[in-house]
ZABA-196233 format. One record per residue (C-alpha): residue number from 1; residue in three letters; chain; x, y, z. Coordinates in pm, 1 decimal, always signed. Example, Ala and Ser with C-alpha at 12.3 -4.5 7.8 and 13.67 -1.06 7.14 Angstrom:
<rec><num>1</num><residuo>Ala</residuo><cadena>A</cadena><u>+1230.0</u><v>-450.0</v><w>+780.0</w></rec>
<rec><num>2</num><residuo>Ser</residuo><cadena>A</cadena><u>+1367.0</u><v>-106.0</v><w>+714.0</w></rec>
This chain:
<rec><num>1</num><residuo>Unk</residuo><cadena>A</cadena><u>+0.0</u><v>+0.0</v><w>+0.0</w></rec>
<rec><num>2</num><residuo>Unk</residuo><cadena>A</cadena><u>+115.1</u><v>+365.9</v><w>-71.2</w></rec>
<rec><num>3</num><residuo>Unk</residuo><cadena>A</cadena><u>+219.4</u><v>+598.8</v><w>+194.5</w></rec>
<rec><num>4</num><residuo>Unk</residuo><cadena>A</cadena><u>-100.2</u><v>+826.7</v><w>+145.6</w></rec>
<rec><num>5</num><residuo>Unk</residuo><cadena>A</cadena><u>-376.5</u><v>+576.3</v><w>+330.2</w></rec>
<rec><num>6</num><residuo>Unk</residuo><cadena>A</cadena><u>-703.9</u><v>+598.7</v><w>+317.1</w></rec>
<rec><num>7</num><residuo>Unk</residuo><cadena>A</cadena><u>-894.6</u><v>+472.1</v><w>+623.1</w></rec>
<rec><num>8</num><residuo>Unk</residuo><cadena>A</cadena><u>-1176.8</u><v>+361.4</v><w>+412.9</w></rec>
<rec><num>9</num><residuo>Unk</residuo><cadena>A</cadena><u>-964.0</u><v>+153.1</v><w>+145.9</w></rec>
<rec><num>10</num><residuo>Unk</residuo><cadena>A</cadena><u>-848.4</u><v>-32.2</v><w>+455.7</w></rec>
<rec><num>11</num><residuo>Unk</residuo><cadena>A</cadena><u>-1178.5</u><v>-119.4</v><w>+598.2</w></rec>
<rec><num>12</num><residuo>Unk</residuo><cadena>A</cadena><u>-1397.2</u><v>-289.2</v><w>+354.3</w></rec>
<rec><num>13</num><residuo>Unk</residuo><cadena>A</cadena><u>-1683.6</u><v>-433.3</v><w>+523.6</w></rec>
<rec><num>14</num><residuo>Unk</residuo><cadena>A</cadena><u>-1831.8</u><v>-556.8</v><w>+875.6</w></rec>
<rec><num>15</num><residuo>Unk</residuo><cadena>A</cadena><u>-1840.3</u><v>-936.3</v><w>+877.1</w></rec>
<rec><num>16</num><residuo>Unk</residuo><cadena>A</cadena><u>-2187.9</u><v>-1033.6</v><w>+1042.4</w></rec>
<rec><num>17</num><residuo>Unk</residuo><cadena>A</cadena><u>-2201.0</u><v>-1356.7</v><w>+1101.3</w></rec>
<rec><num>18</num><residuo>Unk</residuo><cadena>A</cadena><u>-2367.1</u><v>-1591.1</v><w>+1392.7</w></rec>
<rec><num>19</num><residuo>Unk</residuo><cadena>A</cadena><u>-1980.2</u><v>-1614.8</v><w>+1548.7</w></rec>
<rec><num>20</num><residuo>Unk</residuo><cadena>A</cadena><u>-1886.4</u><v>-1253.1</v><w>+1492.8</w></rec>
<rec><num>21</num><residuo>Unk</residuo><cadena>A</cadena><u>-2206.4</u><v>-1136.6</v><w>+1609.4</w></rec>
<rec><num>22</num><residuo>Unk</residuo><cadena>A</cadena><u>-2180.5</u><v>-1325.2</v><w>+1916.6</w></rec>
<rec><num>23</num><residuo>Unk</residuo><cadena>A</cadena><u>-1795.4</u><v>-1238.5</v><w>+1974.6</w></rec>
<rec><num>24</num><residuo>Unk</residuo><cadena>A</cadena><u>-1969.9</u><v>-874.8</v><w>+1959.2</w></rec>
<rec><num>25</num><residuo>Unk</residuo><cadena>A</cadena><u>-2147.1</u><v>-891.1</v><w>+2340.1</w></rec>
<rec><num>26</num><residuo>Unk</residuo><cadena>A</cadena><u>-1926.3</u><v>-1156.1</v><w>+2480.1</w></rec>
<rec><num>27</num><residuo>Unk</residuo><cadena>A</cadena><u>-1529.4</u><v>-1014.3</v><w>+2429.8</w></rec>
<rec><num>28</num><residuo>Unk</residuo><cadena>A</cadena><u>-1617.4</u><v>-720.1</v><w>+2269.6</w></rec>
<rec><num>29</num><residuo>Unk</residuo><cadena>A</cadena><u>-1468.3</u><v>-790.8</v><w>+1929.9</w></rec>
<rec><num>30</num><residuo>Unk</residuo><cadena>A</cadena><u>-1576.6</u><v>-682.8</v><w>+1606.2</w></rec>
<rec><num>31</num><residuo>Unk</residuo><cadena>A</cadena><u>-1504.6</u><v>-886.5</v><w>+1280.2</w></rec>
<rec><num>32</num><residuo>Unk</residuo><cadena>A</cadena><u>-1388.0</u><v>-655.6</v><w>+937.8</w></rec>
<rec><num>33</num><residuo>Unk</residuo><cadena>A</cadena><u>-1294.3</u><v>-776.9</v><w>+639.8</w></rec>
<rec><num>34</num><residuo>Unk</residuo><cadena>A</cadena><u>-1025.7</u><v>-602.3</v><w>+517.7</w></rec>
<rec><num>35</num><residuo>Unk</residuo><cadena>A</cadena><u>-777.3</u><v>-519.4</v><w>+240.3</w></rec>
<rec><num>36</num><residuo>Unk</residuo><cadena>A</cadena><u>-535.5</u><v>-785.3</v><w>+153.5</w></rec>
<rec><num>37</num><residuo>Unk</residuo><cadena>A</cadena><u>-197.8</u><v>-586.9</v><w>+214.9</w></rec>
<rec><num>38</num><residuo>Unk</residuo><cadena>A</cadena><u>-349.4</u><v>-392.6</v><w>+533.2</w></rec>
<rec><num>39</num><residuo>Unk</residuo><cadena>A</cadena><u>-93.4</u><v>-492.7</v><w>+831.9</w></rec>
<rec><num>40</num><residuo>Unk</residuo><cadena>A</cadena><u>-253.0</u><v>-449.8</v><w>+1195.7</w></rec>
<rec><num>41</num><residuo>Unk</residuo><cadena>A</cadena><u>-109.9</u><v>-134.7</v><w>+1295.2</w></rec>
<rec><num>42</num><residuo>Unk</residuo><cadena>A</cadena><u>-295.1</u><v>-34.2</v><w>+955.4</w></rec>
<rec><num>43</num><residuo>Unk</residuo><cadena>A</cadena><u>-635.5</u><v>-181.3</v><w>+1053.9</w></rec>
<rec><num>44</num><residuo>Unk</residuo><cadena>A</cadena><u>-586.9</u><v>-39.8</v><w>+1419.2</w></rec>
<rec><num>45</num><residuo>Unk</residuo><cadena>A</cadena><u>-527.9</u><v>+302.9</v><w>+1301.0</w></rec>
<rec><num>46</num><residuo>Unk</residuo><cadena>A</cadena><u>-861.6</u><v>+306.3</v><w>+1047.7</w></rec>
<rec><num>47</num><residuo>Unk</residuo><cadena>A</cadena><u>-1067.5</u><v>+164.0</v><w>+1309.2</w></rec>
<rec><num>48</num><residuo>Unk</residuo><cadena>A</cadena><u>-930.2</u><v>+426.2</v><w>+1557.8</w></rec>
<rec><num>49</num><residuo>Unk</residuo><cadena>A</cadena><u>-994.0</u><v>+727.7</v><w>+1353.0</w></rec>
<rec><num>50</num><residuo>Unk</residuo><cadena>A</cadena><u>-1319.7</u><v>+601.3</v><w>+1152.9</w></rec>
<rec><num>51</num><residuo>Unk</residuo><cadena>A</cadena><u>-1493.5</u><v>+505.1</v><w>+1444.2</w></rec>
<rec><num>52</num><residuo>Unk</residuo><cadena>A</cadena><u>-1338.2</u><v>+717.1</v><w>+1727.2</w></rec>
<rec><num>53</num><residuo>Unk</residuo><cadena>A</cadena><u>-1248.0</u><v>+415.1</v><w>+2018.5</w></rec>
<rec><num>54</num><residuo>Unk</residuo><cadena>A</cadena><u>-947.1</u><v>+274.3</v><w>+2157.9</w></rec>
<rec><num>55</num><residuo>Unk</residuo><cadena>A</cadena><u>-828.3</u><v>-60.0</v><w>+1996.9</w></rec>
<rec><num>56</num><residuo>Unk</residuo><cadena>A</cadena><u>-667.3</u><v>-286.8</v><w>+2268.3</w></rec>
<rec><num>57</num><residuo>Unk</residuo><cadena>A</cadena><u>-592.1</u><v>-588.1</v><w>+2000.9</w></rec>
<rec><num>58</num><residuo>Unk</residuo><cadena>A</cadena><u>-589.1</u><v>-695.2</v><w>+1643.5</w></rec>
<rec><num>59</num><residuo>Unk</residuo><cadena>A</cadena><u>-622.2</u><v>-1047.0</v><w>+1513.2</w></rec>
<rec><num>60</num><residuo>Unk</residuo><cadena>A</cadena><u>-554.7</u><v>-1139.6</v><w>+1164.2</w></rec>
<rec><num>61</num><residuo>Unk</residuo><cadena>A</cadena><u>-668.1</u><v>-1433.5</v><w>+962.1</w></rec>
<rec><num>62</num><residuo>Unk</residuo><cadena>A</cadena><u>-634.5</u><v>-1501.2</v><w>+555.4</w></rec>
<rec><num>63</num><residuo>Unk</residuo><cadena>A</cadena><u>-897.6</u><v>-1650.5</v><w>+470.3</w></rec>
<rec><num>64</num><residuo>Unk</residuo><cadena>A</cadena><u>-848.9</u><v>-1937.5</v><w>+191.7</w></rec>
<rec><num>65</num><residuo>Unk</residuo><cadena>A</cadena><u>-1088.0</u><v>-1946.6</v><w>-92.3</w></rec>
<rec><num>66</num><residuo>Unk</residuo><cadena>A</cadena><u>-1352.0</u><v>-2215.7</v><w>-141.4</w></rec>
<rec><num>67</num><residuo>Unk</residuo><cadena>A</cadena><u>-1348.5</u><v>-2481.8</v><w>-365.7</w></rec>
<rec><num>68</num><residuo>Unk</residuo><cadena>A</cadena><u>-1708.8</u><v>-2389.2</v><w>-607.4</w></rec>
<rec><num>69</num><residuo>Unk</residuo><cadena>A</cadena><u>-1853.8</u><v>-2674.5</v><w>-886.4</w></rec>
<rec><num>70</num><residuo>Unk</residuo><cadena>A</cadena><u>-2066.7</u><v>-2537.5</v><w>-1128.7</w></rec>
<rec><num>71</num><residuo>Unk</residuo><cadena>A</cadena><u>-2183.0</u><v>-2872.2</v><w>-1322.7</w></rec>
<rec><num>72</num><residuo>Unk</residuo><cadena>A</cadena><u>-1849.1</u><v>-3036.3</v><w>-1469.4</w></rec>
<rec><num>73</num><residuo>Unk</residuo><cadena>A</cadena><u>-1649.4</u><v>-2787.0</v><w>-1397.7</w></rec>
<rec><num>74</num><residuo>Unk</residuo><cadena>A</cadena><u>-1426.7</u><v>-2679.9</v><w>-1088.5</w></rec>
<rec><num>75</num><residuo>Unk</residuo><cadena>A</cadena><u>-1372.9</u><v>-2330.4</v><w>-997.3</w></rec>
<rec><num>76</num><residuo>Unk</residuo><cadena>A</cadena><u>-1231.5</u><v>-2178.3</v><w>-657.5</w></rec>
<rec><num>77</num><residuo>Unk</residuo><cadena>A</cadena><u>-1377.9</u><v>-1850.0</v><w>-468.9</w></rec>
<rec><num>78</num><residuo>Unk</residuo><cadena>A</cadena><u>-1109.3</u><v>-1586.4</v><w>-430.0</w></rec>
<rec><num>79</num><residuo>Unk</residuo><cadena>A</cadena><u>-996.1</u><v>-1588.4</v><w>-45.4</w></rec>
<rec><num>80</num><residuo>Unk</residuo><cadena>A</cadena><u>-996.7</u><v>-1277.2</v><w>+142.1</w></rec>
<rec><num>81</num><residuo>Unk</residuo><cadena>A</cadena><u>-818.8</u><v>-1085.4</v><w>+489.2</w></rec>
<rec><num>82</num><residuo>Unk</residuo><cadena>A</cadena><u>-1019.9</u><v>-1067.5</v><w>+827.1</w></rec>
<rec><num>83</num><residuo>Unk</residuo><cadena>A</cadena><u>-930.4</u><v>-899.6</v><w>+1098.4</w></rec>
<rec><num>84</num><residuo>Unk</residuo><cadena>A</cadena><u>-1087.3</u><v>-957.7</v><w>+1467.8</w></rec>
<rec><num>85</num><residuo>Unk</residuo><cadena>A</cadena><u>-1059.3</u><v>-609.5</v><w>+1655.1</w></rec>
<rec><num>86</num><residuo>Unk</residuo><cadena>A</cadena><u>-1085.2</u><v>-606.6</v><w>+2014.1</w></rec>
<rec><num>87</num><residuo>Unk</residuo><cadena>A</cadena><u>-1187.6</u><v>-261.3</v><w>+2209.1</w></rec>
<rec><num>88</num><residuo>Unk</residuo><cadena>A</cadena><u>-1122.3</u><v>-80.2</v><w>+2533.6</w></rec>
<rec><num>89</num><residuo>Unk</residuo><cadena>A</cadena><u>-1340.7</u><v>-237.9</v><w>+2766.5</w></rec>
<rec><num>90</num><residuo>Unk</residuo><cadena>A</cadena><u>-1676.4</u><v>+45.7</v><w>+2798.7</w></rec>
<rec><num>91</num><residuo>Unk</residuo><cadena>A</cadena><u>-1648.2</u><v>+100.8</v><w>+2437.0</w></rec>
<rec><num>92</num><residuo>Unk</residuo><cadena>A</cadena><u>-1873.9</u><v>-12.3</v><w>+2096.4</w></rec>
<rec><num>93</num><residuo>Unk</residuo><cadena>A</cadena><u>-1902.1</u><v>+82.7</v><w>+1742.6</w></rec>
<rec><num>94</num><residuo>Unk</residuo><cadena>A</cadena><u>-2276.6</u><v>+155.4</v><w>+1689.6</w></rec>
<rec><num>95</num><residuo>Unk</residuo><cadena>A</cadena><u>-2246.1</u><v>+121.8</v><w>+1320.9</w></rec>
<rec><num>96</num><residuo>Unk</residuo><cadena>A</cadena><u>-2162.2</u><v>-228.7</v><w>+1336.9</w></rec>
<rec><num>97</num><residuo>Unk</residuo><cadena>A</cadena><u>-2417.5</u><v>-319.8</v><w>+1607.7</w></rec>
<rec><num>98</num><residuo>Unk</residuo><cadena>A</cadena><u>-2681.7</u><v>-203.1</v><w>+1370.1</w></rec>
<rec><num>99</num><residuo>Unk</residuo><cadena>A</cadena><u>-2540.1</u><v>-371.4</v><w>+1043.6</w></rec>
């Protein structure tokens, strides 16, 4: 990634699944999927000045793609970057609780 980052390039989407969601109450995590080359101090940074919170913690997983048939023929899903933020304890992002 170039030196001039934008915070939104980094952040791609809110990952709402059953897990994620329930990661949300319990450990207060929040689940992003992110840009491919986006490193953690990267991710912590966007979240941090997008959403206005203290990050304690960043987790990051690559995500391998999935194996698709389509009648005879084989075909893969492209994989894609996760990250699992963790926040100061008190603290939520209300745009993901509502997603």
């Amino acid at each position: 990634m170039s030196a001039n980052i934008n915070h939104f390039n980094i952040l791609r989407q809110p990952v709402v699944t059953e897990k994620s969601y329930t990661a949300t109450g319990a450990a207060n995590q929040y689940t992003f999927r992110v840009e491919r080359e986006a490193t953690k101090a990267q991710i912590k940074a966007a979240v941090e000045a997008i959403f206005e919170v203290n990050v304690e913690r960043v987790q990051v997983i690559n995500m391998p793609g999935k194996p698709k048939r389509r009648g005879q023929y084989m075909g893969k899903r492209s994989g894609y970057r996760k990250a699992v933020v963790r926040l100061a304890e008190g603290q939520t992002l209300e745009a993901v609780d509502e997603a």
